[in-house]
N, C-alpha and C positions, 0 to 999 in steps of 0.2 A: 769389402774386397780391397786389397791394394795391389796395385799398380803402379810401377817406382821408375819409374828413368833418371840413372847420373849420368850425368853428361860433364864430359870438362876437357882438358886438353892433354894431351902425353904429360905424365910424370904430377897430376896436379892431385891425388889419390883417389883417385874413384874405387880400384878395386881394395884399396884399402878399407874406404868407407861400405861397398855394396856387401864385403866379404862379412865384416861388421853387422850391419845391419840385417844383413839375412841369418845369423846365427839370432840375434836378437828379438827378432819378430816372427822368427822360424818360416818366411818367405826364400823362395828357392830363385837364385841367382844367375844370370846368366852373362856372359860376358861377350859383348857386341865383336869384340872379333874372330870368335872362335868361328861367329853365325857368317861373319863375312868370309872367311880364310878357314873352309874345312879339311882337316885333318885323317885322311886315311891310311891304311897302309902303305900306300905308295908317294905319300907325302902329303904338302899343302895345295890344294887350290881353293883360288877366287870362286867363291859362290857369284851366279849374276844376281842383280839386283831382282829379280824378277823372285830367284831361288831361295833368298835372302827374307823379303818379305812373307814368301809362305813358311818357313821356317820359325819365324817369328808368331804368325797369326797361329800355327800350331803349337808353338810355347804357351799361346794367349786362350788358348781352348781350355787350360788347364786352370787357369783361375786368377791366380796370383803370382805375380811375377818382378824381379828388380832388374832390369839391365841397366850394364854402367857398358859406356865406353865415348871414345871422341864422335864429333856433329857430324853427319855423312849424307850423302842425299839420299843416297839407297835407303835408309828408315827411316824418313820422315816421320812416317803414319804412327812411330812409338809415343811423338810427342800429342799429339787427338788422344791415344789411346792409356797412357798414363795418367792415373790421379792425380800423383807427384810429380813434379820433374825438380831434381837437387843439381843444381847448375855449382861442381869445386871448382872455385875462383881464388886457386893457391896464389899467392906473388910471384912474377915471371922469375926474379931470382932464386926463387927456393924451388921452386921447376925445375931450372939450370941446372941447379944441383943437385936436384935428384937425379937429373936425365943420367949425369956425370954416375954419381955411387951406381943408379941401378947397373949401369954397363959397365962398371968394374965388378959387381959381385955376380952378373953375370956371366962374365969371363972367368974368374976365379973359382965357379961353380957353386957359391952360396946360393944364389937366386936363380931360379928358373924361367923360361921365356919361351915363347909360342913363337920365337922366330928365332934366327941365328944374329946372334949379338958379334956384330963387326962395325968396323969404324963405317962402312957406307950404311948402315941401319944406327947408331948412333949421332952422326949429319943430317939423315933424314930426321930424328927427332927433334937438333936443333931447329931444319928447317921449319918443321910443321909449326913448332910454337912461333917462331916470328911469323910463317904465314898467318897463324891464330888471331896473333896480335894485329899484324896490318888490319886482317879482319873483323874484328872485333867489333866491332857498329854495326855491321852486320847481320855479329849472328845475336849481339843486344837487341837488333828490334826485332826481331825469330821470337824473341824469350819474351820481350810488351805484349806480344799475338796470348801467352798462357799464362799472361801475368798471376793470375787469381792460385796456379797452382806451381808456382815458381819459388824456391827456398834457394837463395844463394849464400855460400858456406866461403867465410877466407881459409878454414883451416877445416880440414875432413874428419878430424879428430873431435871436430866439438857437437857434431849433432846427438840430438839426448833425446 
């Protein structure tokens, strides 16, 4: 059975690599914000963390699963319940510069977004990575607790 969590930081390619990987091992994919921020007709809202979790444990019913998305408190319980956990540890500058392209191509309408791409959602992306970074020791000793099922990738492109 597998059981996958990428976890990594804005812009470090998780959905790159999960998008990837579930074509590959034909495991079905889910992307940890859509679970937190649901989309209805009449727009987005915040799932609570409560609504969030059963969401999840009902993905988990079904067998096989990869979620990617950044560290959050609301699912902890993904990292117990993954076999895998793929921690993308892109370099903070090539981040930078993605954070940058992605929100030019999604202004321009090449790329698409599950949020509205403006300068105060492109500041918040800066912010998160430097919050990341300050944090970082942090959420390292998070990742010692599942060392035995921990893969960490500098580049999302290279897992085989």
């Amino acid at each position: 059975m597998k059981k996958i969590l990428i976890i990594g930081i804005v812009a470090s390619g998780k959905t790159t690599l999960a998008r990837s990987l579930s074509r590959k091992i034909s495991v079905p994919w889910y992307e940890l914000d859509t679970i937190v921020y649901h989309k209805t007709l009449t727009g987005r809202y915040k799932r609570s963390p409560e609504e969030q979790i059963e969401v999840i444990k009902e993905i988990d019913t079904k067998g096989t699963w990869i979620f990617e998305g950044t560290d959050r408190d609301s699912y902890q319980c993904l990292y117990q319940m993954a076999d895998t956990i793929i921690f993308v540890d892109t370099p903070l500058w090539k981040r930078k510069i993605r954070i940058l392209t992605r929100f030019v191509k999604q202004k321009v309408g090449i790329e698409k977004s599950h949020y509205k791409p403006d300068f105060k959602m492109l500041k918040m992306m800066y912010k998160w990575t430097r919050d990341f970074e300050q944090s970082r020791d942090s959420f390292e000793n998070k990742l010692k607790i599942y060392n035995e099922k921990v893969i960490r990738l500098r580049d999302s492109n290279k897992l085989d």
